[in-house]
C-alpha positions as CSV (number, residue, x, y, z in Angstrom):
1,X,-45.8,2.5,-3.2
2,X,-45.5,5.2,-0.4
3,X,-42.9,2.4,1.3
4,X,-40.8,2.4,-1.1
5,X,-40.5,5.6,-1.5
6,X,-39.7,5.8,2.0
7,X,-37.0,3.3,1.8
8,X,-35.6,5.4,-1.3
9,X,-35.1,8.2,0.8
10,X,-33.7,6.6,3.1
11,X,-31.2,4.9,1.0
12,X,-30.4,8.1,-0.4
13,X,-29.5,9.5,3.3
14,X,-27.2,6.6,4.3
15,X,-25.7,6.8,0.7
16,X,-25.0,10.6,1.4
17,X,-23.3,10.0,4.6
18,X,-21.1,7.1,3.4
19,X,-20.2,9.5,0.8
20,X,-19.4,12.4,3.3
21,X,-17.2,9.4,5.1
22,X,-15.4,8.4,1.8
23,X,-14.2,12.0,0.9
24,X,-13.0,12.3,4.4
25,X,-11.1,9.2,3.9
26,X,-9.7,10.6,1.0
27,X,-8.6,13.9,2.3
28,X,-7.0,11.8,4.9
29,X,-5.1,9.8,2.8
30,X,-4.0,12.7,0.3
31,X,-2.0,15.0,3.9
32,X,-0.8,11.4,4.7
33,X,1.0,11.1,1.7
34,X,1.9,14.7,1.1
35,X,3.0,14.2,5.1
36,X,5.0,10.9,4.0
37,X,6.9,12.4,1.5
38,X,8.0,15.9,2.9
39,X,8.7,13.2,6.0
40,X,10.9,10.8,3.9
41,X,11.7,11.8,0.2
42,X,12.9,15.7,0.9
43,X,15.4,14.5,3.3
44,X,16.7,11.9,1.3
45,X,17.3,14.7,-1.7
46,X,19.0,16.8,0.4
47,X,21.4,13.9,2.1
48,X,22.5,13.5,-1.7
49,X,23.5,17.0,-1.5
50,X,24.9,17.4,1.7
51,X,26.6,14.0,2.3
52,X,29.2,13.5,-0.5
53,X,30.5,17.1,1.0
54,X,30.3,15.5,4.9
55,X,32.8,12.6,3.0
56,X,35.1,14.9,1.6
57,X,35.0,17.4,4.7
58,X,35.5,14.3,7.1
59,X,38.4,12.2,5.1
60,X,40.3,15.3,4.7
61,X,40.2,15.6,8.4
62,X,41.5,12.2,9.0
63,X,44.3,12.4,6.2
64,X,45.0,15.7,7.8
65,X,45.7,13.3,11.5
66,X,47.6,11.3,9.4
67,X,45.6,8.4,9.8
């Protein structure tokens, strides 16, 4: 009886730590994503902002050539 109470704790250890691990994972995955789209999303909102002004700015400035 006194092994397997031994063993129990020491399941309970290795469980702890492989949970410690997991919520690290976790946290690393969560700034990835939050990284990802302040990377990739923000930018492409703001290019649908900015770029049909670029258009206009730039054809005007060709028309304005004469091209």
């Amino acid at each position: 009886m006194e092994n397997i109470d031994k063993k129990l704790v020491e399941l309970e250890q290795k469980v702890n730590k492989i949970y410690d691990s997991v919520e690290k994972t976790r946290k690393y995955f969560l700034w990835t994503m939050i990284i990802s789209v302040a990377v990739i999303i923000i930018p492409l909102i703001i290019m649908i902002f900015v770029l049909p002004s670029f258009i206009s700015n730039y054809t005007s400035s060709l028309s304005g050539l004469g091209l």
